[in-house]
Biopython code that builds the backbone (N, CA, C, O; Angstrom):
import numpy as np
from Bio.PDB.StructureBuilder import StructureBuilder

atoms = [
    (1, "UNK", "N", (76.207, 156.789, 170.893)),
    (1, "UNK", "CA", (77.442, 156.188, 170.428)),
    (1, "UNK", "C", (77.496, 156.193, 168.889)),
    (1, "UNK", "O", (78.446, 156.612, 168.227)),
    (2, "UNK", "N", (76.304, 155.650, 168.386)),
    (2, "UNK", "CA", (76.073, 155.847, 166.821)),
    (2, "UNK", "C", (76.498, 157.018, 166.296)),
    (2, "UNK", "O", (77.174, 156.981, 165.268)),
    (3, "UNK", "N", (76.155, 158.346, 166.949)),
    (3, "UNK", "CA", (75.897, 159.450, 166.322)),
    (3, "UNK", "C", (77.252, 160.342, 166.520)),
    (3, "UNK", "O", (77.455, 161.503, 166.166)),
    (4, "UNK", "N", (78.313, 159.216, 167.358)),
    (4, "UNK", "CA", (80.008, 159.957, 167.488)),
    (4, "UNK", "C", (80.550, 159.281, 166.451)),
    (4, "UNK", "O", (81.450, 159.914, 165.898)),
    (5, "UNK", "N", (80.246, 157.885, 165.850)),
    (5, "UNK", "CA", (80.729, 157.253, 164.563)),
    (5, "UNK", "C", (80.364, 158.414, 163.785)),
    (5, "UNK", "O", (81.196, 159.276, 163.504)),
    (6, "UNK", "N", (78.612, 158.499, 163.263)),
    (6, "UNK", "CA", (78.764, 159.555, 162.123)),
    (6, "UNK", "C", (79.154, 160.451, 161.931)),
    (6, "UNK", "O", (79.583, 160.728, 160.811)),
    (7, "UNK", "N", (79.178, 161.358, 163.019)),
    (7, "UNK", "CA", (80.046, 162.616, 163.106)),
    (7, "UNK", "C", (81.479, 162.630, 162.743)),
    (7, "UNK", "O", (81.898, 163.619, 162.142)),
    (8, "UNK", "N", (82.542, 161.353, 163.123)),
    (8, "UNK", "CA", (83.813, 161.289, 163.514)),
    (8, "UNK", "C", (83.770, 160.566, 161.615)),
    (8, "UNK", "O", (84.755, 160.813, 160.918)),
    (9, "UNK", "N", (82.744, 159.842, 161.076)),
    (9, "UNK", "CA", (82.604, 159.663, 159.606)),
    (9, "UNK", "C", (82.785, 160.875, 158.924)),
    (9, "UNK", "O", (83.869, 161.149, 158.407)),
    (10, "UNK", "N", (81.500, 161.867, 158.863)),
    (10, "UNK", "CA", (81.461, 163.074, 158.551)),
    (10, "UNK", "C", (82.975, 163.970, 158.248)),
    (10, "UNK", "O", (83.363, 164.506, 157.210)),
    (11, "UNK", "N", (83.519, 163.894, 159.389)),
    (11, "UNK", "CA", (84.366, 164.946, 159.412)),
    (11, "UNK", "C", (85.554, 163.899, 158.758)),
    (11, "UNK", "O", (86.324, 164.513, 158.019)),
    (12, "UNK", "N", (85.759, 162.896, 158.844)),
    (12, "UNK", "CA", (86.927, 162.361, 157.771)),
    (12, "UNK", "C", (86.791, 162.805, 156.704)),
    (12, "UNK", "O", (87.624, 163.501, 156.124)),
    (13, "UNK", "N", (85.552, 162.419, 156.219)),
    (13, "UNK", "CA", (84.950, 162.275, 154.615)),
    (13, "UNK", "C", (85.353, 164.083, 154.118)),
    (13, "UNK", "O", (85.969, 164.384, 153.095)),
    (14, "UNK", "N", (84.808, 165.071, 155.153)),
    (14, "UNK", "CA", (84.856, 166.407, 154.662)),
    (14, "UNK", "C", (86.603, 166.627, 154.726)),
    (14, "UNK", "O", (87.246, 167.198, 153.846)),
    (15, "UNK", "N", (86.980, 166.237, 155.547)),
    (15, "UNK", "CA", (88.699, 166.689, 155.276)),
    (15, "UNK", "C", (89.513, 165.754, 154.437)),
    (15, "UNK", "O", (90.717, 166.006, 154.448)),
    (16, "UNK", "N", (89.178, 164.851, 153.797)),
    (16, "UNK", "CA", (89.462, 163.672, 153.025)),
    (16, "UNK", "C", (89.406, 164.054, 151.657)),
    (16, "UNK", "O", (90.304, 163.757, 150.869)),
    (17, "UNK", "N", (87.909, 165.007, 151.186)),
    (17, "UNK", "CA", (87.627, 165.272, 149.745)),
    (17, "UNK", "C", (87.385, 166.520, 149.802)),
    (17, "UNK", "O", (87.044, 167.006, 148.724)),
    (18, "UNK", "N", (87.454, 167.413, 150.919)),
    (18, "UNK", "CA", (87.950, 168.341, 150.858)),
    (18, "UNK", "C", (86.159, 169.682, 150.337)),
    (18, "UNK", "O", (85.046, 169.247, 150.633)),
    (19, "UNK", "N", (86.252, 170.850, 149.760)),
    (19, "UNK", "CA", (85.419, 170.934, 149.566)),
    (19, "UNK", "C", (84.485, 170.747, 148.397)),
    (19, "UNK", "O", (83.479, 171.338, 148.005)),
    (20, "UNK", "N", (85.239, 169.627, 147.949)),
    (20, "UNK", "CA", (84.526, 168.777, 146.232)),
    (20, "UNK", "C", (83.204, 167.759, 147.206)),
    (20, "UNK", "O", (82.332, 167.187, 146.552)),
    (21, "UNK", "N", (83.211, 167.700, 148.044)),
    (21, "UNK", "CA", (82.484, 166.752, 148.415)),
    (21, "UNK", "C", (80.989, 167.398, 148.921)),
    (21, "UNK", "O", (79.967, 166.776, 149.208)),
    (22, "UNK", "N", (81.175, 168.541, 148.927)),
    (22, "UNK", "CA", (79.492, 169.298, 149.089)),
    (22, "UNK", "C", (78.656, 169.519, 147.910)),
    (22, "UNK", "O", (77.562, 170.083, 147.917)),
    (23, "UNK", "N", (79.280, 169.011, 146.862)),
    (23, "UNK", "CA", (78.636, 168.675, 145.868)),
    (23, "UNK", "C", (77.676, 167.126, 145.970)),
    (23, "UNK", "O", (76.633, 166.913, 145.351)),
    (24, "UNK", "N", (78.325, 166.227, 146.869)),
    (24, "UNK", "CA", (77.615, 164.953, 147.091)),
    (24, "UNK", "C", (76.641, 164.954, 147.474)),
    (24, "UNK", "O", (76.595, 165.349, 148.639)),
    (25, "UNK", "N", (75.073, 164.493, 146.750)),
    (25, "UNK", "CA", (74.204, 164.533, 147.854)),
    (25, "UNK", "C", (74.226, 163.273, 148.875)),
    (25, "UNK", "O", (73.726, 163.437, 149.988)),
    (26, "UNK", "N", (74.828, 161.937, 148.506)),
    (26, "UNK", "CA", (74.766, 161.256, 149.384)),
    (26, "UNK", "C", (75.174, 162.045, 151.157)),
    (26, "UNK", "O", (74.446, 161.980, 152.147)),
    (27, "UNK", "N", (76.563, 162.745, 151.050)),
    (27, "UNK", "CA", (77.458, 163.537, 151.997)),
    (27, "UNK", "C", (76.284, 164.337, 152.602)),
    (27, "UNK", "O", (76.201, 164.330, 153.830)),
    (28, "UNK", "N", (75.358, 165.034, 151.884)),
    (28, "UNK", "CA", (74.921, 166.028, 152.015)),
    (28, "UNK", "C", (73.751, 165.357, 153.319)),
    (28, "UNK", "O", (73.632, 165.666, 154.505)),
    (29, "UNK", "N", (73.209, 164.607, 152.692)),
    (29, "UNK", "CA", (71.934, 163.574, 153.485)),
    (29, "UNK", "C", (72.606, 163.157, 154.717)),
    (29, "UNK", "O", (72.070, 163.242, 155.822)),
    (30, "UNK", "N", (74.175, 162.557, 154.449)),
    (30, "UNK", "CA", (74.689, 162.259, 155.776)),
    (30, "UNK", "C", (74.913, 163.203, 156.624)),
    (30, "UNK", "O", (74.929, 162.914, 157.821)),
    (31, "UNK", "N", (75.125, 164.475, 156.219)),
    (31, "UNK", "CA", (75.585, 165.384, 157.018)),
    (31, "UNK", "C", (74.328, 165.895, 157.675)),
    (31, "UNK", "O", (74.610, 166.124, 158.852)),
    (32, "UNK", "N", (73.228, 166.137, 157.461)),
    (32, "UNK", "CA", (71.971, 166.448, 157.638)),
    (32, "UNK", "C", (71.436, 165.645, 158.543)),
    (32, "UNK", "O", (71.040, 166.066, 159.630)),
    (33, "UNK", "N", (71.385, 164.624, 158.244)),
    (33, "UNK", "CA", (71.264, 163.142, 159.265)),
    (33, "UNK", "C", (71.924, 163.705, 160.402)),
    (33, "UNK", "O", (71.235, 163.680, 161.422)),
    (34, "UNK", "N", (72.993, 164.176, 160.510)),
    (34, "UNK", "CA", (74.229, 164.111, 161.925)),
    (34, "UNK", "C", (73.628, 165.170, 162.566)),
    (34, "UNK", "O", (73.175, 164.981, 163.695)),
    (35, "UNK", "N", (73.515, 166.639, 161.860)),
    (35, "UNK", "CA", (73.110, 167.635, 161.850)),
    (35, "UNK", "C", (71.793, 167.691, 162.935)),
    (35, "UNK", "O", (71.733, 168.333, 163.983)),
    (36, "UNK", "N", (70.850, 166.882, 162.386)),
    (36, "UNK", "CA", (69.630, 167.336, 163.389)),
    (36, "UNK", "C", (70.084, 165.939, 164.407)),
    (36, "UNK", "O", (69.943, 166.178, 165.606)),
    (37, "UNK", "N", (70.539, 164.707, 164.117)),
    (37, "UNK", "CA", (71.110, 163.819, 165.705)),
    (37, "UNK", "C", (71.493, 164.762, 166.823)),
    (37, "UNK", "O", (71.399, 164.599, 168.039)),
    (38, "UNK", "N", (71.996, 165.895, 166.051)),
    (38, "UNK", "CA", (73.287, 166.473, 167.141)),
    (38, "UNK", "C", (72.050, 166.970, 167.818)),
    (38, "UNK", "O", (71.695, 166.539, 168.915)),
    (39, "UNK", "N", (71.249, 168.093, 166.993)),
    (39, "UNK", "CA", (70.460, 169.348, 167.428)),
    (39, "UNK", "C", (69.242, 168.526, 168.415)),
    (39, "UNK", "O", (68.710, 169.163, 169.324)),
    (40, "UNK", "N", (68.915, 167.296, 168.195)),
    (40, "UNK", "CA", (67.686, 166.491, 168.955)),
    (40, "UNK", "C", (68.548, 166.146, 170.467)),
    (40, "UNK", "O", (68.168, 166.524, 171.575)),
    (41, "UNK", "N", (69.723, 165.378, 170.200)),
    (41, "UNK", "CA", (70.428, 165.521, 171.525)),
    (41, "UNK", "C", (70.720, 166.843, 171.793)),
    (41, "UNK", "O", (71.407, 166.524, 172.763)),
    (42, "UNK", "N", (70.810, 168.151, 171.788)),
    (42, "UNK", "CA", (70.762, 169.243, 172.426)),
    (42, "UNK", "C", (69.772, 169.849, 172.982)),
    (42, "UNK", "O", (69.745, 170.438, 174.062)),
    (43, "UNK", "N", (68.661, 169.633, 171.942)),
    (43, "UNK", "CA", (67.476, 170.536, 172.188)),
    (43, "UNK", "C", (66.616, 169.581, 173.155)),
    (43, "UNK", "O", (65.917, 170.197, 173.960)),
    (44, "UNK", "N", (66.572, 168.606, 173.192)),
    (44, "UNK", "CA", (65.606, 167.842, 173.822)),
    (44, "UNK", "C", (65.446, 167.862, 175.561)),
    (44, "UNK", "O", (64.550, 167.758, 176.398)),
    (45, "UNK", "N", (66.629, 168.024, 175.516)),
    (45, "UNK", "CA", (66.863, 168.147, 177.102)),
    (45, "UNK", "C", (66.228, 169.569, 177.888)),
    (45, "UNK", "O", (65.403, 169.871, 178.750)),
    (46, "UNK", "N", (67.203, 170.196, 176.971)),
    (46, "UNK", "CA", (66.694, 171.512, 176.778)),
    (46, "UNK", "C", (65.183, 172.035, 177.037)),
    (46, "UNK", "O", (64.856, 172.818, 177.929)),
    (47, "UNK", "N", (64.426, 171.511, 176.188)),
    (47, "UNK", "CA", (62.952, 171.408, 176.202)),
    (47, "UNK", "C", (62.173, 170.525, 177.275)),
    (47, "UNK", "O", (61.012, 170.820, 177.558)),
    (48, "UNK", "N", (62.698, 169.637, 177.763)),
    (48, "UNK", "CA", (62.056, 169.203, 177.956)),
    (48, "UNK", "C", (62.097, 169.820, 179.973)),
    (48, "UNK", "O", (61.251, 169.460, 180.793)),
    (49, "UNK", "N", (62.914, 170.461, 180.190)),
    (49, "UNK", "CA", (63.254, 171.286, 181.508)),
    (49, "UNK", "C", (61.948, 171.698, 182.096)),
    (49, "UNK", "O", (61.306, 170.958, 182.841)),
    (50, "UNK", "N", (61.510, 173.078, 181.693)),
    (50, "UNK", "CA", (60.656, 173.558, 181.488)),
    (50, "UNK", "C", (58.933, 173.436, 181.302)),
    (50, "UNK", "O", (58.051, 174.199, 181.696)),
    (51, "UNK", "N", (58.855, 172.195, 180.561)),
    (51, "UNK", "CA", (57.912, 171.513, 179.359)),
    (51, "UNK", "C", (57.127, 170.519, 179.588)),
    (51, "UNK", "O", (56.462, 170.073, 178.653)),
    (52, "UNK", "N", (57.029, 169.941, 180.911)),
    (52, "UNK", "CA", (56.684, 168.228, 181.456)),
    (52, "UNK", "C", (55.455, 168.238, 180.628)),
    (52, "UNK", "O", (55.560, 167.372, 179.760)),
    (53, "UNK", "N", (54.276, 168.908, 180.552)),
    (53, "UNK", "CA", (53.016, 168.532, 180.395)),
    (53, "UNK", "C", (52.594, 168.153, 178.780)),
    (53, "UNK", "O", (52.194, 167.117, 178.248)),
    (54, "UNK", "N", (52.822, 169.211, 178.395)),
    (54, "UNK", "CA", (52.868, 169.533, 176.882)),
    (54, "UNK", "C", (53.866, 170.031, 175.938)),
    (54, "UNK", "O", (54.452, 171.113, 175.939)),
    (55, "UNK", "N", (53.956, 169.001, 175.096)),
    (55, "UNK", "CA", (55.558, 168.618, 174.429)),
    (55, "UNK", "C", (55.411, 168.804, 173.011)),
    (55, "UNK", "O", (56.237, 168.209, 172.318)),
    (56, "UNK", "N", (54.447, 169.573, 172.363)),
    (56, "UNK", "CA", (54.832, 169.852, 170.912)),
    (56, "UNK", "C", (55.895, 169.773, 169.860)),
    (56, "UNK", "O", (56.093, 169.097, 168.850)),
    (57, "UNK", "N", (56.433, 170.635, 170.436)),
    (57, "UNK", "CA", (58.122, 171.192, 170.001)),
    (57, "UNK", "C", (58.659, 169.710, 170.095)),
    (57, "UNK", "O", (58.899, 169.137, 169.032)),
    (58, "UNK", "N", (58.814, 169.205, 171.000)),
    (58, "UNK", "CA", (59.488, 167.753, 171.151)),
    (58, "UNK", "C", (58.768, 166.660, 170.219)),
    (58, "UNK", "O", (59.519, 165.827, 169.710)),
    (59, "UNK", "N", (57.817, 166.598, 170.026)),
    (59, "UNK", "CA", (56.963, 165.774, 168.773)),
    (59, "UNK", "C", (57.410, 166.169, 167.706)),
    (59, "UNK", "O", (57.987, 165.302, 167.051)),
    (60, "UNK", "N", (57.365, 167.081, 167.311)),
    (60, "UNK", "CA", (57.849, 167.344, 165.919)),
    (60, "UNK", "C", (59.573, 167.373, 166.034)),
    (60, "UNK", "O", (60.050, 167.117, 164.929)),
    (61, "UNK", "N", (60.224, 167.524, 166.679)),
    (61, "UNK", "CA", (61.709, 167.255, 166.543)),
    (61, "UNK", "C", (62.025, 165.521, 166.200)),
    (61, "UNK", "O", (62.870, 165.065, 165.430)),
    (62, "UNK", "N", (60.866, 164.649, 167.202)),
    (62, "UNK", "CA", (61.112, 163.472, 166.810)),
    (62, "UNK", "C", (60.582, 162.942, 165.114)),
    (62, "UNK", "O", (60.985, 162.078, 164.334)),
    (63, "UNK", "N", (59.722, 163.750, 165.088)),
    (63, "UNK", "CA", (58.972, 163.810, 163.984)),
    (63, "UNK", "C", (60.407, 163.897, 162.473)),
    (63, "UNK", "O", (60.707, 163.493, 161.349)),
    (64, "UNK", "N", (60.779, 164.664, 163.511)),
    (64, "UNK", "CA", (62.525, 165.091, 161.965)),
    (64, "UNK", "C", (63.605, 163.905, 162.608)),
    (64, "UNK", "O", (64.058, 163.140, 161.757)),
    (65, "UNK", "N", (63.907, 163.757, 163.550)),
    (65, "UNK", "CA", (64.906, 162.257, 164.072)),
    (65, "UNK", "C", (63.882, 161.374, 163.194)),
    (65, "UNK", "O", (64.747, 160.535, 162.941)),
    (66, "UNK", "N", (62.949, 160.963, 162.640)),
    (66, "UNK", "CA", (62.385, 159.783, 162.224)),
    (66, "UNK", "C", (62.632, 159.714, 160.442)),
    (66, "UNK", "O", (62.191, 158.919, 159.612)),
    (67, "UNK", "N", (63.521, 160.900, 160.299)),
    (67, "UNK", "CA", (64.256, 160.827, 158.719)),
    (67, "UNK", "C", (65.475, 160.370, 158.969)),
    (67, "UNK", "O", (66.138, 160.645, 157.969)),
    (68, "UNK", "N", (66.084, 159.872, 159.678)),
    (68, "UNK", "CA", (67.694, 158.526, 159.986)),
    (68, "UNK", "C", (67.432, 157.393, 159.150)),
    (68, "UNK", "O", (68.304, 156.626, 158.740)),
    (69, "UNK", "N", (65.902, 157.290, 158.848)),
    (69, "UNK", "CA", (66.006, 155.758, 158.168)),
    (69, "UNK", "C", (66.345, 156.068, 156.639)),
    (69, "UNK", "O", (66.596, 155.180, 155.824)),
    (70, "UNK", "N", (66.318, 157.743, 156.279)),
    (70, "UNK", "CA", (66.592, 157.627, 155.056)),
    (70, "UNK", "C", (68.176, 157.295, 155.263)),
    (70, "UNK", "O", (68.565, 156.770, 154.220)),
    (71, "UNK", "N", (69.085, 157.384, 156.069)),
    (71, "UNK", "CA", (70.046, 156.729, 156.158)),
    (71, "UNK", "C", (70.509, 155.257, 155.821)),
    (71, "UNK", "O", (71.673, 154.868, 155.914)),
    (72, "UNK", "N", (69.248, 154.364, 155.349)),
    (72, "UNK", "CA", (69.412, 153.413, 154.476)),
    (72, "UNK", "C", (69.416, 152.971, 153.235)),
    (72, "UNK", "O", (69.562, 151.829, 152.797)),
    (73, "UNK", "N", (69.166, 154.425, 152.478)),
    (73, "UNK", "CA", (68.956, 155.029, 151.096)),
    (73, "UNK", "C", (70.391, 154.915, 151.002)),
    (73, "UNK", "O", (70.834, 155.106, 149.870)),
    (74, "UNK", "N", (71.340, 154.619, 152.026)),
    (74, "UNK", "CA", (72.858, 154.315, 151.601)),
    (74, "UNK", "C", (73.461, 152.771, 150.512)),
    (74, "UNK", "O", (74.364, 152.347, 149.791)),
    (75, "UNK", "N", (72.316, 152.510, 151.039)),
    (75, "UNK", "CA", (72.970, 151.139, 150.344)),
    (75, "UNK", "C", (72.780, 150.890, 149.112)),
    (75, "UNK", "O", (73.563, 150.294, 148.372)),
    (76, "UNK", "N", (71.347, 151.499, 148.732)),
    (76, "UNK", "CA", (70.992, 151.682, 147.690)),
    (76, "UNK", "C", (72.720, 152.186, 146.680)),
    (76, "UNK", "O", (73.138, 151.674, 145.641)),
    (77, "UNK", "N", (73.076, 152.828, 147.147)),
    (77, "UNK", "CA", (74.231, 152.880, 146.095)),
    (77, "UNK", "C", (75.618, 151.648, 145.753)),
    (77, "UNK", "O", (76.573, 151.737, 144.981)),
    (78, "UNK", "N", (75.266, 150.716, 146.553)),
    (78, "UNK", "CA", (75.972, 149.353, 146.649)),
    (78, "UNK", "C", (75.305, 148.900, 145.694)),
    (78, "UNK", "O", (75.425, 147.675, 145.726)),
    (79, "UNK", "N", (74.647, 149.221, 144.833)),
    (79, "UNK", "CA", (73.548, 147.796, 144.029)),
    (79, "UNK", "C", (74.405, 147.625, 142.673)),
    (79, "UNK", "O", (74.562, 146.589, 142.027)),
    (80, "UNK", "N", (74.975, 149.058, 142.381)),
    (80, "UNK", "CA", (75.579, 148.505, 141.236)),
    (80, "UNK", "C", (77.160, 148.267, 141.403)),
    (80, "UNK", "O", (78.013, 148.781, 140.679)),
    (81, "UNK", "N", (77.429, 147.312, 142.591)),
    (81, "UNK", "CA", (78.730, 146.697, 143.021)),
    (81, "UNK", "C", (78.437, 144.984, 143.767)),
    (81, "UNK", "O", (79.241, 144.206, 144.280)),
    (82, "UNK", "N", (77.033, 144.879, 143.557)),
    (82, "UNK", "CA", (76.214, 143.781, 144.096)),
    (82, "UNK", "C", (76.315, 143.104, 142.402)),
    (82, "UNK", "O", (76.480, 141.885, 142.433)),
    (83, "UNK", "N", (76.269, 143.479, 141.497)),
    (83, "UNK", "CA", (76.318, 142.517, 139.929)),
    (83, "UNK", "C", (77.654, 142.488, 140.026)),
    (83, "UNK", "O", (77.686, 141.476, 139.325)),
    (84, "UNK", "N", (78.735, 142.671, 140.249)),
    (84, "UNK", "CA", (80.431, 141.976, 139.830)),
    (84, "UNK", "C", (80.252, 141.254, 141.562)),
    (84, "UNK", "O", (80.660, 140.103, 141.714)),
    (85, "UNK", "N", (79.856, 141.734, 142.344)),
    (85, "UNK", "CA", (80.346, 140.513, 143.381)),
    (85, "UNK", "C", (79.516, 139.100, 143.242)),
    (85, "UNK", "O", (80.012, 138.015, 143.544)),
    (86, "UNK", "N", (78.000, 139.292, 142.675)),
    (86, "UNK", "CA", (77.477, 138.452, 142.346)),
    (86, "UNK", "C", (78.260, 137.246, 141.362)),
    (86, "UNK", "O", (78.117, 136.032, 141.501)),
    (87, "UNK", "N", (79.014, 137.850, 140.465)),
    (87, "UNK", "CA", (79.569, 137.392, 139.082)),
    (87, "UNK", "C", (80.448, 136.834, 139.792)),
    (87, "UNK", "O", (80.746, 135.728, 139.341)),
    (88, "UNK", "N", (81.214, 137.234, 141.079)),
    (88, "UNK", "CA", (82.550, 136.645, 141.491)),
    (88, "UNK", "C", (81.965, 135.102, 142.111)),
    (88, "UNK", "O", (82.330, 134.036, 141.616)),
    (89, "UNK", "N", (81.125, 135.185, 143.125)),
    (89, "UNK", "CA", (80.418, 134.073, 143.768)),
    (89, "UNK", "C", (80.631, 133.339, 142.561)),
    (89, "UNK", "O", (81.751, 132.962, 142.214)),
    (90, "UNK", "N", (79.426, 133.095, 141.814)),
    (90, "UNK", "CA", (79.054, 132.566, 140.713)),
    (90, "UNK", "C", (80.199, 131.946, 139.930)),
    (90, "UNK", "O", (80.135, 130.743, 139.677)),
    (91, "UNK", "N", (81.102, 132.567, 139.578)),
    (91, "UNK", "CA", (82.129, 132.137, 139.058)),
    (91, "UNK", "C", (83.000, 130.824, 139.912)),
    (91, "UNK", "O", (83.575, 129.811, 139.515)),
    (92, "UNK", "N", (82.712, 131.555, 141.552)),
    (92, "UNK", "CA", (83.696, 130.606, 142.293)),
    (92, "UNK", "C", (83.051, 129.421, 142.508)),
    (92, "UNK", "O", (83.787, 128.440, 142.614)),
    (93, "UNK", "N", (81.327, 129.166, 142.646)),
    (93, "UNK", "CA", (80.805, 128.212, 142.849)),
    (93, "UNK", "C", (80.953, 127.290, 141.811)),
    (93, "UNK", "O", (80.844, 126.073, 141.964)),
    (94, "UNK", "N", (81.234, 127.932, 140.606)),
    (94, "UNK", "CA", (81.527, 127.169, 139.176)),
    (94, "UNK", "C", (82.468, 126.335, 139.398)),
    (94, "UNK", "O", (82.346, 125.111, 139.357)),
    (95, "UNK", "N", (83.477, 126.956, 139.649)),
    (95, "UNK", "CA", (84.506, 126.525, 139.331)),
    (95, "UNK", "C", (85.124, 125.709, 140.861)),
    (95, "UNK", "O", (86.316, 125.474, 141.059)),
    (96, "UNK", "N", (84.115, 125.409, 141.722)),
    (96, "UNK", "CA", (84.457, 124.497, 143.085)),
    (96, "UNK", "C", (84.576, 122.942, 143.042)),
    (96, "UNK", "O", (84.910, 122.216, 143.979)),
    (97, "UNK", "N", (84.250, 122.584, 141.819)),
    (97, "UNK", "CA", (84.516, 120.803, 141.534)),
    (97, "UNK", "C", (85.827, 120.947, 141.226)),
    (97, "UNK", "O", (86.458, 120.235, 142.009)),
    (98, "UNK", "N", (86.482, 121.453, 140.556)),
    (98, "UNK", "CA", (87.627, 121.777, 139.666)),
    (98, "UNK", "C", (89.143, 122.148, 140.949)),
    (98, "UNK", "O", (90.204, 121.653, 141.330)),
    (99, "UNK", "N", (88.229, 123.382, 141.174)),
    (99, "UNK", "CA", (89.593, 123.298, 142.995)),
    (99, "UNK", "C", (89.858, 122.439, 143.835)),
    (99, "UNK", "O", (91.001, 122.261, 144.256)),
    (100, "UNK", "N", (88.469, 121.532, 144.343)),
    (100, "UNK", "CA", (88.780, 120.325, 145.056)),
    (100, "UNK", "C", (89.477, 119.562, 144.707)),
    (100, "UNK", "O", (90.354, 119.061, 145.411)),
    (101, "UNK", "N", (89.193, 119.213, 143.210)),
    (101, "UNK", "CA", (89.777, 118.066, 142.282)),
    (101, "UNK", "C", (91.648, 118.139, 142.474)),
    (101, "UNK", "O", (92.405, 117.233, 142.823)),
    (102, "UNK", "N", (91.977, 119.607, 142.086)),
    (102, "UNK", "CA", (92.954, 119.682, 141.993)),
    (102, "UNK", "C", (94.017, 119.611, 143.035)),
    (102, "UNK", "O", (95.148, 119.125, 142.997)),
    (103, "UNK", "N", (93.049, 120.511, 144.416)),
    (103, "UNK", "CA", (93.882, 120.128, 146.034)),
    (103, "UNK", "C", (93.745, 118.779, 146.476)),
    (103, "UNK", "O", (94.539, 118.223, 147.235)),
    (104, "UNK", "N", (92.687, 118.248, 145.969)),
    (104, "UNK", "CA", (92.838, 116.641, 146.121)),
    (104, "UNK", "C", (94.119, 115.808, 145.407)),
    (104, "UNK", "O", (94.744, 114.977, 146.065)),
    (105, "UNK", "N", (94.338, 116.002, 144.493)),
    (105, "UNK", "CA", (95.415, 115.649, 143.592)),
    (105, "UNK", "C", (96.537, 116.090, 144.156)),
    (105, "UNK", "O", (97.201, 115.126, 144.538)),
    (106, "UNK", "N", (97.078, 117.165, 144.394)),
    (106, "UNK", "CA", (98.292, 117.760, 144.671)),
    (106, "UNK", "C", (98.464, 116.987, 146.395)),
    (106, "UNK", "O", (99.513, 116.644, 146.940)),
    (107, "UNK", "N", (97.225, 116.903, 146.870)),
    (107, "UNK", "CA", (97.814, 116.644, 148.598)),
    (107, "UNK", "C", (97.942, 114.700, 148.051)),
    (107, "UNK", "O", (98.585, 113.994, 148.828)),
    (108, "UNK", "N", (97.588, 114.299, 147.315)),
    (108, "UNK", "CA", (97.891, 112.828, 147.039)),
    (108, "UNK", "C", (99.124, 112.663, 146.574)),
    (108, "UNK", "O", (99.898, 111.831, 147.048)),
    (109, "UNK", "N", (99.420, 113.470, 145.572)),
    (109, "UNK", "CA", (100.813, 113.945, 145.524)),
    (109, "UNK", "C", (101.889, 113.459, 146.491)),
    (109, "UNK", "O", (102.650, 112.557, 146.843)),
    (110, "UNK", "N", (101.309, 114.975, 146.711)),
    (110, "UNK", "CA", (102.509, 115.333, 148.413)),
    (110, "UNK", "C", (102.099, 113.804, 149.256)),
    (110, "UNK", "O", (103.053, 113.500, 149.971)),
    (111, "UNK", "N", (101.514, 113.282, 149.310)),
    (111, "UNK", "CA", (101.495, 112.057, 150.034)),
    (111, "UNK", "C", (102.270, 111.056, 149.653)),
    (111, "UNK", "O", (103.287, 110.714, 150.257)),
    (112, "UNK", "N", (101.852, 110.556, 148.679)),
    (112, "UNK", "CA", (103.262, 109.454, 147.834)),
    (112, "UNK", "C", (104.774, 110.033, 147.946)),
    (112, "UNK", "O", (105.650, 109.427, 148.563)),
    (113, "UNK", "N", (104.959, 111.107, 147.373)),
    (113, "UNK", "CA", (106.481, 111.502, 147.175)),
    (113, "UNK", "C", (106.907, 111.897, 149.017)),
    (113, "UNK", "O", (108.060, 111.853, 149.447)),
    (114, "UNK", "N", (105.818, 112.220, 149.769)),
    (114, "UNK", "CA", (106.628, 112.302, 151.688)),
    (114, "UNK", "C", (106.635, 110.973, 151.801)),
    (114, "UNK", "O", (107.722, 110.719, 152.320)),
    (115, "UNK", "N", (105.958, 109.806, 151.587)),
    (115, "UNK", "CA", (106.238, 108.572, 151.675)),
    (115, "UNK", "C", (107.558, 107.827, 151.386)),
    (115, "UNK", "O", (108.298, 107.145, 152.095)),
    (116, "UNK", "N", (107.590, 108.213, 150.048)),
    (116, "UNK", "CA", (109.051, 107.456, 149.436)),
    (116, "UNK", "C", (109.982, 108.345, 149.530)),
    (116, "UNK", "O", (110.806, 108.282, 148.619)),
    (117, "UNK", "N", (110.212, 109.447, 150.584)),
    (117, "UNK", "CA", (111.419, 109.987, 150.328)),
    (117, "UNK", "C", (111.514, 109.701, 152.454)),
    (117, "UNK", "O", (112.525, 110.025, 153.077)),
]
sb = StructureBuilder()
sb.init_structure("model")
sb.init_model(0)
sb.init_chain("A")
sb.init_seg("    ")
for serial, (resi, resn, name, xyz) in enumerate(atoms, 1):
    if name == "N":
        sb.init_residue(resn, " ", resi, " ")
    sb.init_atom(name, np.array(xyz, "f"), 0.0, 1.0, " ", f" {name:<3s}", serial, name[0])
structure = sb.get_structure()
């Protein structure tokens, strides 16, 4: 199921940016990633028909499926969007005596003046 997201990712991203985007290595890693998902779900079955006893070929294919985790080398590119969201928190926690204060005020407000009218 994972590996119809990346694919159905993949192919947005390539018709989206068109062929400027094979310059990306992030794209490139993803596509590679999908690339041998696909070829391990093909070949495996495949191999393994034939193959019950002794499974080489199938060890080392898992051996290449066990590079997906560089698929978390993705986030790594979030880090420098992790310092302004940080700054946003920070800012809002600052400034959370100050908002209460003020929705406190305004609904006391609105309380007196729905009263006397």
């Amino acid at each position: 199921m994972f590996l119809c997201i990346y694919c159905a990712e993949a192919m947005f991203r390539a018709f989206s940016f068109g062929w400027q985007i094979i310059w990306d290595p992030w794209f490139l890693l993803d596509l590679t990633l999908v690339v041998l998902g696909l070829l391990a779900l093909v070949l495996v079955p495949l191999l393994t028909i034939g193959n019950v006893g002794n499974m080489p070929a199938i060890k080392k294919l898992f051996a290449v499926r066990s590079l997906r985790l560089l698929r978390l080398m993705r986030v790594l590119r979030m880090l420098r969007h992790f310092k302004i969201i940080w700054r946003l928190v920070i800012g809002f926690l600052t400034a959370w005596d100050t908002i209460v204060a003020a929705t406190a005020l305004l609904l006391t407000t609105l309380f007196v003046f729905s009263c006397a009218a």
